[in-house]
PDB file of N, CA, C and O in Angstrom:
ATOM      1  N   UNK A   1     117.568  59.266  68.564  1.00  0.00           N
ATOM      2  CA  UNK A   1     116.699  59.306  69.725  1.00  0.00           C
ATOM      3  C   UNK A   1     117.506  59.455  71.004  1.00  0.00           C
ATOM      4  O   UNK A   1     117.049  59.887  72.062  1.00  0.00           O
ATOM      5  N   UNK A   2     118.346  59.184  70.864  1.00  0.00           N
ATOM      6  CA  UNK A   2     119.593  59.107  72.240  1.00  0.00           C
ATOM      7  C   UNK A   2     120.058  60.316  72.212  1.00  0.00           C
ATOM      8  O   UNK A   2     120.611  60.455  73.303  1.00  0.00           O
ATOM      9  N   UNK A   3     120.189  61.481  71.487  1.00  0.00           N
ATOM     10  CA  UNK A   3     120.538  62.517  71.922  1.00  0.00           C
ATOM     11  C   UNK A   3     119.555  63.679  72.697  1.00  0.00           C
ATOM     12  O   UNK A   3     119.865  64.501  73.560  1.00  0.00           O
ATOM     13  N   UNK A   4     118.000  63.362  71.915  1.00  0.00           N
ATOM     14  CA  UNK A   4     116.773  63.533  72.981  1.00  0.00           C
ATOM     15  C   UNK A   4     116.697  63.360  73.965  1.00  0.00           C
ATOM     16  O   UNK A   4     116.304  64.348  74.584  1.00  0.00           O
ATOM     17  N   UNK A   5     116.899  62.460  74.578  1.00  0.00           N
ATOM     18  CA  UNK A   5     116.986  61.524  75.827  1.00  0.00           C
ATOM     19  C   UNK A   5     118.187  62.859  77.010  1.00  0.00           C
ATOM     20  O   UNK A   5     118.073  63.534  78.033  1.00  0.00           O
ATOM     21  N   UNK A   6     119.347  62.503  75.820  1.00  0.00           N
ATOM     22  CA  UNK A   6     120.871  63.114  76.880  1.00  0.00           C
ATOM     23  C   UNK A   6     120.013  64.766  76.882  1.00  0.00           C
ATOM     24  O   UNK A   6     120.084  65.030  78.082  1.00  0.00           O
ATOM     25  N   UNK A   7     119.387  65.786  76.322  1.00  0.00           N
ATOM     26  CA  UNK A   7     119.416  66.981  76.034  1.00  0.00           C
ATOM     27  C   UNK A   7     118.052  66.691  77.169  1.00  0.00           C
ATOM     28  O   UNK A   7     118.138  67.490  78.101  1.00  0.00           O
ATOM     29  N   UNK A   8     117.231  66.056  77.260  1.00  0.00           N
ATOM     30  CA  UNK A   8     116.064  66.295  78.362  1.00  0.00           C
ATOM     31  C   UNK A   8     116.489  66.108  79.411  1.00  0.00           C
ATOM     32  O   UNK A   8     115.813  66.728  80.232  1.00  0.00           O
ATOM     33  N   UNK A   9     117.426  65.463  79.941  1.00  0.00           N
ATOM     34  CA  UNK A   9     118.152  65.053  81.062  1.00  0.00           C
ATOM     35  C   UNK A   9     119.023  66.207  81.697  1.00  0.00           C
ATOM     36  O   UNK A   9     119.210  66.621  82.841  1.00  0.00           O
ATOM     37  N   UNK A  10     119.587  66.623  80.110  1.00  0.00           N
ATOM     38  CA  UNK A  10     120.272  67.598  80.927  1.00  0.00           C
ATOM     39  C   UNK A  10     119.660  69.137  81.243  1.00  0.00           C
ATOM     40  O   UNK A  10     120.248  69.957  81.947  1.00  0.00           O
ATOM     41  N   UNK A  11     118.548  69.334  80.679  1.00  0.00           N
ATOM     42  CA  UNK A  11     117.793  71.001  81.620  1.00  0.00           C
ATOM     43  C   UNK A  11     117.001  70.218  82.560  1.00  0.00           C
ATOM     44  O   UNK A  11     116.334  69.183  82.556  1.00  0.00           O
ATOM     45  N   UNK A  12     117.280  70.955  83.204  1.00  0.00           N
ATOM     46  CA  UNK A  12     116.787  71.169  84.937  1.00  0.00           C
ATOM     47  C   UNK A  12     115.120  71.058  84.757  1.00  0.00           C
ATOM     48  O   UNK A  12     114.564  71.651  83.832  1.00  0.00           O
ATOM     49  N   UNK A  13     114.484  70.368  85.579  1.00  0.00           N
ATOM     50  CA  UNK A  13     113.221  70.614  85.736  1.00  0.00           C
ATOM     51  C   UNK A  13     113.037  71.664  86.578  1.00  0.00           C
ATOM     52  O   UNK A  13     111.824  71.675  86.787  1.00  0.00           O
ATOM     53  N   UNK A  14     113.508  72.493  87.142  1.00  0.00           N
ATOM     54  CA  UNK A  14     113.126  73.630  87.851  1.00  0.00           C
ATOM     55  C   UNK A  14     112.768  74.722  86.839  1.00  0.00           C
ATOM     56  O   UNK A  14     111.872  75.561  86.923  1.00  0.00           O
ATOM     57  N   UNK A  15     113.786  74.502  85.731  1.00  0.00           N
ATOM     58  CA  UNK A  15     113.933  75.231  84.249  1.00  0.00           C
ATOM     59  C   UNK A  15     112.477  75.822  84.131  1.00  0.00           C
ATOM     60  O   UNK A  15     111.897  76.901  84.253  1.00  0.00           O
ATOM     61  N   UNK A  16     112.161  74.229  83.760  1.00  0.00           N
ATOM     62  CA  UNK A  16     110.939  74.070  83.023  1.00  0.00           C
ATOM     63  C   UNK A  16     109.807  74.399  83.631  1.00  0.00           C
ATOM     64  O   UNK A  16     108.906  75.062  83.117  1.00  0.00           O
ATOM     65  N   UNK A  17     109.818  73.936  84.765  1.00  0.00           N
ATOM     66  CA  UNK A  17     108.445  74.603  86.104  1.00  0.00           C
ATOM     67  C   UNK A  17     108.568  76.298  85.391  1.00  0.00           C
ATOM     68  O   UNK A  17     107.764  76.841  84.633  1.00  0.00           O
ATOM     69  N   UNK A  18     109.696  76.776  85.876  1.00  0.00           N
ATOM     70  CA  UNK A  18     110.071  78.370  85.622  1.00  0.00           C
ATOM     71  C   UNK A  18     109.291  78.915  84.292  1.00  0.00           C
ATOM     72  O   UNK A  18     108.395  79.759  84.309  1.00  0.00           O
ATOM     73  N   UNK A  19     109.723  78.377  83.346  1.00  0.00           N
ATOM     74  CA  UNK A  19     108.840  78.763  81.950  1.00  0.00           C
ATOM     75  C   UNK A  19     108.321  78.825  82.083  1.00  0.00           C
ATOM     76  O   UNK A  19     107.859  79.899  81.697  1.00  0.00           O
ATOM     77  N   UNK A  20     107.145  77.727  82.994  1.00  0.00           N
ATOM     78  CA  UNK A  20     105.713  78.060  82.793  1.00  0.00           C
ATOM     79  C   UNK A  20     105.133  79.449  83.284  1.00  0.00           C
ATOM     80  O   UNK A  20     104.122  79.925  82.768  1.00  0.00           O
ATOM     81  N   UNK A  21     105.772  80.027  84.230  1.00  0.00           N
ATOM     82  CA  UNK A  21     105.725  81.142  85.266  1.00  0.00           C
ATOM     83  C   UNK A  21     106.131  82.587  84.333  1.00  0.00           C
ATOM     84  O   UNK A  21     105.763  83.691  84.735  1.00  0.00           O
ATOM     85  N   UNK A  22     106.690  82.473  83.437  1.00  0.00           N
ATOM     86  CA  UNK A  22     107.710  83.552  82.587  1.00  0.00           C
ATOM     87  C   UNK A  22     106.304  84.742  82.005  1.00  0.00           C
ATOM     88  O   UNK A  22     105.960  85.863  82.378  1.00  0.00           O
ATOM     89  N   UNK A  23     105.849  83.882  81.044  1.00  0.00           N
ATOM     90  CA  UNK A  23     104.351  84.981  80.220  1.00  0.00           C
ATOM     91  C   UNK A  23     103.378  85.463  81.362  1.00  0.00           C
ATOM     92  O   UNK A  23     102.747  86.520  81.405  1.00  0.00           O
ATOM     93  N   UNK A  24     103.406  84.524  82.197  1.00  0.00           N
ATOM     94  CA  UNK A  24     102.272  85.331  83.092  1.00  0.00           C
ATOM     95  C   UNK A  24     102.744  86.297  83.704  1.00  0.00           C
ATOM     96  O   UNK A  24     102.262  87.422  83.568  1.00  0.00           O
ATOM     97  N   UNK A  25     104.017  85.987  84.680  1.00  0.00           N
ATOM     98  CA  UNK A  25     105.140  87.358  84.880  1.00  0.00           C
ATOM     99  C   UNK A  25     105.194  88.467  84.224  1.00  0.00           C
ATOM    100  O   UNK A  25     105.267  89.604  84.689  1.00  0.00           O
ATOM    101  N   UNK A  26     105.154  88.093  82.987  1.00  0.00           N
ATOM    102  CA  UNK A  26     105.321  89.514  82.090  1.00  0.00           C
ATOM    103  C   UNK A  26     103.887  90.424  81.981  1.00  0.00           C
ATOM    104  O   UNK A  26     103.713  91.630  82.155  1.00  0.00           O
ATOM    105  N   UNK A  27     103.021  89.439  81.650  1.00  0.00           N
ATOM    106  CA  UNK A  27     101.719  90.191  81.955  1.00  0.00           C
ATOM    107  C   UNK A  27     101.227  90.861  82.852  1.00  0.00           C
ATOM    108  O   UNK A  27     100.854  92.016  82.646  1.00  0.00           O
ATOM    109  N   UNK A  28     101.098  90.078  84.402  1.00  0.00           N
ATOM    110  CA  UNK A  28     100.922  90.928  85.150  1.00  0.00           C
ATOM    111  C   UNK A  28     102.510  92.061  85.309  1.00  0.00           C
ATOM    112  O   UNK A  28     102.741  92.058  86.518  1.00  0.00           O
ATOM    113  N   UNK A  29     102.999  92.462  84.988  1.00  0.00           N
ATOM    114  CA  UNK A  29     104.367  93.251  84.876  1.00  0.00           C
ATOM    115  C   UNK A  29     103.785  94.193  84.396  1.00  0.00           C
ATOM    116  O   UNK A  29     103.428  95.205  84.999  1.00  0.00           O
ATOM    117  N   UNK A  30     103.585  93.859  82.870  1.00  0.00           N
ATOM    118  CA  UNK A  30     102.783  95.249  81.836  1.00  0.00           C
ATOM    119  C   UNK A  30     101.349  95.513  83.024  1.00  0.00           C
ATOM    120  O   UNK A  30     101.013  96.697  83.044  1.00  0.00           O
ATOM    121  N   UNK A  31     100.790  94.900  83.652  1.00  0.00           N
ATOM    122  CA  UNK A  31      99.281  95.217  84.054  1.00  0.00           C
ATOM    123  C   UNK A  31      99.524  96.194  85.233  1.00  0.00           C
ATOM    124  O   UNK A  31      98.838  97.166  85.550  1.00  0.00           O
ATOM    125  N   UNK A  32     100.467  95.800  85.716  1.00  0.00           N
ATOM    126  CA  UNK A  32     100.943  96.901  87.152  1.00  0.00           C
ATOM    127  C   UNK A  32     101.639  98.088  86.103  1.00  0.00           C
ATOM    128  O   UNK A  32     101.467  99.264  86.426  1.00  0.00           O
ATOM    129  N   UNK A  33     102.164  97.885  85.263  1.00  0.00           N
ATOM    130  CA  UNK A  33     103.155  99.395  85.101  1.00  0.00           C
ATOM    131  C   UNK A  33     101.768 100.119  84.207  1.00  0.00           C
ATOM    132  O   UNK A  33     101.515 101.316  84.340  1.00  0.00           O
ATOM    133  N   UNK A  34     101.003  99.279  83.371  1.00  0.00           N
ATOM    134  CA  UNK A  34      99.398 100.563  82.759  1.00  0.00           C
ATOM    135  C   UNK A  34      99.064 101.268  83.788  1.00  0.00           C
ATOM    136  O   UNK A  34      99.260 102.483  83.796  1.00  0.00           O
ATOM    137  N   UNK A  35      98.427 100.529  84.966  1.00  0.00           N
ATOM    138  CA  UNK A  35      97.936 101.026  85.769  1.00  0.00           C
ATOM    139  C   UNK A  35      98.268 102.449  86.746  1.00  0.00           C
ATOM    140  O   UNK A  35      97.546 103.235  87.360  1.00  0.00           O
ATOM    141  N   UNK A  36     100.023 102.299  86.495  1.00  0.00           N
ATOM    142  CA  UNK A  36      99.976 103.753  87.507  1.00  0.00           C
ATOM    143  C   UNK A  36     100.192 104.769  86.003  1.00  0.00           C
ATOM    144  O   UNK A  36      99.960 105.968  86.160  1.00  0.00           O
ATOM    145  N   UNK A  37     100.562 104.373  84.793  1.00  0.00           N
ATOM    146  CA  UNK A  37     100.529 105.869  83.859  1.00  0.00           C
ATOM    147  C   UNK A  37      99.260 106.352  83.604  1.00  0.00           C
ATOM    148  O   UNK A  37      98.972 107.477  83.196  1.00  0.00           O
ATOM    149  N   UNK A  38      98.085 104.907  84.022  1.00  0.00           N
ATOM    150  CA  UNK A  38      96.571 105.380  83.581  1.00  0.00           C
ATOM    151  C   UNK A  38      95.527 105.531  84.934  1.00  0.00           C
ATOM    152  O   UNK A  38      94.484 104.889  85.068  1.00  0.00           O
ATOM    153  N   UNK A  39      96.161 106.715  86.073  1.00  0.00           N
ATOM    154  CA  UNK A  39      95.226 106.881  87.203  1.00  0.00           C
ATOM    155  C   UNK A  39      93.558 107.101  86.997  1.00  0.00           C
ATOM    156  O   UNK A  39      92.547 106.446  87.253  1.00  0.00           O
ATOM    157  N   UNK A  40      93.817 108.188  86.489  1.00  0.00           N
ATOM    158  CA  UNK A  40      92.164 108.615  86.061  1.00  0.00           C
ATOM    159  C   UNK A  40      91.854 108.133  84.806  1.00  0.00           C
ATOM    160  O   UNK A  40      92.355 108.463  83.731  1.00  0.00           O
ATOM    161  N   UNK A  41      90.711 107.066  85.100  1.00  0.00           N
ATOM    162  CA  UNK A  41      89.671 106.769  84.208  1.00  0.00           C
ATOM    163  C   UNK A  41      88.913 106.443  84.075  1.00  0.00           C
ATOM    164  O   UNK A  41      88.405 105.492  83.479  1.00  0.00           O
ATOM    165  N   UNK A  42      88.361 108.057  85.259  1.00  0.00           N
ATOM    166  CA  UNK A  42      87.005 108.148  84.967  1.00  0.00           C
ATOM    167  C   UNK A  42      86.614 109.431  83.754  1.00  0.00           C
ATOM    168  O   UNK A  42      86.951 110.608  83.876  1.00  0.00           O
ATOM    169  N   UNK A  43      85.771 108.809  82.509  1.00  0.00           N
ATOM    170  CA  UNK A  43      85.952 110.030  81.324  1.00  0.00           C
ATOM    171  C   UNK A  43      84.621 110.287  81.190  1.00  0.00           C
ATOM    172  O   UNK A  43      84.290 110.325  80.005  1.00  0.00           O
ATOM    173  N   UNK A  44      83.445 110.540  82.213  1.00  0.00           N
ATOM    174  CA  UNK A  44      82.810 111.416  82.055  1.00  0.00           C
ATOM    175  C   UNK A  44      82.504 113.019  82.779  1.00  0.00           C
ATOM    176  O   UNK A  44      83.464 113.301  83.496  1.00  0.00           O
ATOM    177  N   UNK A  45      81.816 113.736  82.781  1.00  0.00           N
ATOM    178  CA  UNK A  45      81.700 114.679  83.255  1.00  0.00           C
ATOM    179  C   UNK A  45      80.802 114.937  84.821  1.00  0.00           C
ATOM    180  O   UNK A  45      80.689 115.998  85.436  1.00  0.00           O
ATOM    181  N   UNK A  46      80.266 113.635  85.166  1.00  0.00           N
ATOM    182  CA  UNK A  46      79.456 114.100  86.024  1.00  0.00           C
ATOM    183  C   UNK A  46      80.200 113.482  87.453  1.00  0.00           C
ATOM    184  O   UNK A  46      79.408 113.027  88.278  1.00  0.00           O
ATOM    185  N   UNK A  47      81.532 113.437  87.770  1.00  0.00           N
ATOM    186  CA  UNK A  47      81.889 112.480  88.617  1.00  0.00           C
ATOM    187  C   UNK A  47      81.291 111.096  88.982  1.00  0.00           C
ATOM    188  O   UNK A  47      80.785 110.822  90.070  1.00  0.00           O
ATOM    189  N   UNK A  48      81.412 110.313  87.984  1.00  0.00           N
ATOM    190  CA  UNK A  48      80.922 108.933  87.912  1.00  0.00           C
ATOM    191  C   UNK A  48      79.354 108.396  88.634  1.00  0.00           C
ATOM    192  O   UNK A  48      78.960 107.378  89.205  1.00  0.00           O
ATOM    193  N   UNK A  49      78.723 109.811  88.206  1.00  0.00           N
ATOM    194  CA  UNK A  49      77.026 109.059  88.459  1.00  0.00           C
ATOM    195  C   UNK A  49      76.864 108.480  87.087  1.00  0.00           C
ATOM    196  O   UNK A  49      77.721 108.604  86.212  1.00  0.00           O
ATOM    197  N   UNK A  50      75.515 107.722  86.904  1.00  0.00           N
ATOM    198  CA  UNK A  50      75.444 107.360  85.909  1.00  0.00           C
ATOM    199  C   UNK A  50      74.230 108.004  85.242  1.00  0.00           C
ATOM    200  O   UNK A  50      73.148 108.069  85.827  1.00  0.00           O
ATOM    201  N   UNK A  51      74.453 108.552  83.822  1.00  0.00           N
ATOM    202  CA  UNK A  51      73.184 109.521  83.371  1.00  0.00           C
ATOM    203  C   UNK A  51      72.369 108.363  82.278  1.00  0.00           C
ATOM    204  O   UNK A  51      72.837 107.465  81.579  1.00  0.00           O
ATOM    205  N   UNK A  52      71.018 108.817  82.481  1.00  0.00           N
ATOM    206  CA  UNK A  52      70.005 108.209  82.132  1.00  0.00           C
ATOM    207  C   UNK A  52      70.126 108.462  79.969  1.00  0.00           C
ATOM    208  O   UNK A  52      70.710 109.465  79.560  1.00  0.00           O
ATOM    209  N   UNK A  53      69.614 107.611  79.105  1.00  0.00           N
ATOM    210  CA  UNK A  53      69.399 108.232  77.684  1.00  0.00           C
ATOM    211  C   UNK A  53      68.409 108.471  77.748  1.00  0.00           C
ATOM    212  O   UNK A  53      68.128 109.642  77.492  1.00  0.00           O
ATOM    213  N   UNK A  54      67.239 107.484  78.139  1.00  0.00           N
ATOM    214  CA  UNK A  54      66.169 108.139  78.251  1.00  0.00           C
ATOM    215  C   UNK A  54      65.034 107.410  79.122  1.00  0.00           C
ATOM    216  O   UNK A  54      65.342 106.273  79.482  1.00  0.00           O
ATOM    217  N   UNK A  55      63.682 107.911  79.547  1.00  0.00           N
ATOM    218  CA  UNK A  55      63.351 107.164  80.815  1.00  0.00           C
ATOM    219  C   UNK A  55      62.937 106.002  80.277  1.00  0.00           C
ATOM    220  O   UNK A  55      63.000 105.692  79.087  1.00  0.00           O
ATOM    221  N   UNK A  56      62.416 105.219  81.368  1.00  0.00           N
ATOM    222  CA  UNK A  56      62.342 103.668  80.973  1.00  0.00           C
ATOM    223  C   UNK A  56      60.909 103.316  80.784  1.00  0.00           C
ATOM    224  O   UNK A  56      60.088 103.733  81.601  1.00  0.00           O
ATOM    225  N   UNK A  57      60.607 102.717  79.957  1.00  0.00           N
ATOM    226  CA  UNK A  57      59.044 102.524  79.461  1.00  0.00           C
ATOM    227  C   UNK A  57      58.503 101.157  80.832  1.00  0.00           C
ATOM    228  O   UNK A  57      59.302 100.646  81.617  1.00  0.00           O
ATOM    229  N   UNK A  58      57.405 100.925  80.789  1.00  0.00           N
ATOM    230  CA  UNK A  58      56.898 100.434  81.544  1.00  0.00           C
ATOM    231  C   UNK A  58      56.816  98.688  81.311  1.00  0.00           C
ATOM    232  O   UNK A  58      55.613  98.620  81.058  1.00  0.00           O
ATOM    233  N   UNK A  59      57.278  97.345  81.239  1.00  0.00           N
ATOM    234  CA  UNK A  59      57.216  96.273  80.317  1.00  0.00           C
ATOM    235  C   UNK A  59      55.829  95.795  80.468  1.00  0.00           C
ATOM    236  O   UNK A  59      55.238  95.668  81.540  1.00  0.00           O
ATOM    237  N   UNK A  60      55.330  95.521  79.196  1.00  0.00           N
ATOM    238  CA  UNK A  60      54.001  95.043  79.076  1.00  0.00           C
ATOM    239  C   UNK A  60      54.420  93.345  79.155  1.00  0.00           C
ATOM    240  O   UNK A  60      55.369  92.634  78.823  1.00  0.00           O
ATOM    241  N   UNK A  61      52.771  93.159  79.962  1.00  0.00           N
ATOM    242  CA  UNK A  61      53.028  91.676  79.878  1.00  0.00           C
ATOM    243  C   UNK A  61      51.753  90.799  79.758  1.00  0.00           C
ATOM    244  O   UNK A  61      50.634  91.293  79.893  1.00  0.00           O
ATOM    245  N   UNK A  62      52.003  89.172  79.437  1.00  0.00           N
ATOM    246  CA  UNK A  62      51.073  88.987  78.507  1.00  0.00           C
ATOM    247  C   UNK A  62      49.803  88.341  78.749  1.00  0.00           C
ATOM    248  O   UNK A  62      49.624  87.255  79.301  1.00  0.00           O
ATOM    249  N   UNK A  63      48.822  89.246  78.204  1.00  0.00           N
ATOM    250  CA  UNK A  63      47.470  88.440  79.315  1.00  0.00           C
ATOM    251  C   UNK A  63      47.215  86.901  79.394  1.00  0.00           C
ATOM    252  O   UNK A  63      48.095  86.206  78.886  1.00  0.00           O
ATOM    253  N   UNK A  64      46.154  86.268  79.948  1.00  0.00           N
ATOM    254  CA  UNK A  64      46.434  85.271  79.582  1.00  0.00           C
ATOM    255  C   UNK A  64      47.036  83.938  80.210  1.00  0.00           C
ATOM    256  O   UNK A  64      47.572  84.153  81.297  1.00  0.00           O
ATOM    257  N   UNK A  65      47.081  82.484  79.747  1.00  0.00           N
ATOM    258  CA  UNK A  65      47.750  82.135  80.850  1.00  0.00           C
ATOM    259  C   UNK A  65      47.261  81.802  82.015  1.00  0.00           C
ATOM    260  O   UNK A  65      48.016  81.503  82.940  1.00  0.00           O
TER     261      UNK A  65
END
């Protein structure tokens, strides 16, 4: 148990703050470098209106009540 003790003592708590900071670093890292190889994405044809499938029925509702 005493060598636990000497080995926690001796890394730095700044260390350890730091780790916590490391994966998220990297993520947003990868999230900025997608972003400029993937400018356009917009992948339809109509310059980003939005097209209808089909028109919209009217909602029935319930008599009553």
């Amino acid at each position: 148990m005493g060598e636990l003790q000497v080995a926690a003592e001796s890394f730095p708590a700044w260390k350890a703050i730091l780790w916590v900071f490391y994966p998220m670093a990297t993520l947003v890292l990868v999230e900025l470098i997608s972003r400029t190889f993937n400018d356009d994405d917009d992948d339809d044809q109509d310059g980003g209106k939005g097209i209808r499938i089909g028109q919209l029925q009217p909602a029935t509702l319930p008599s009553g009540a």
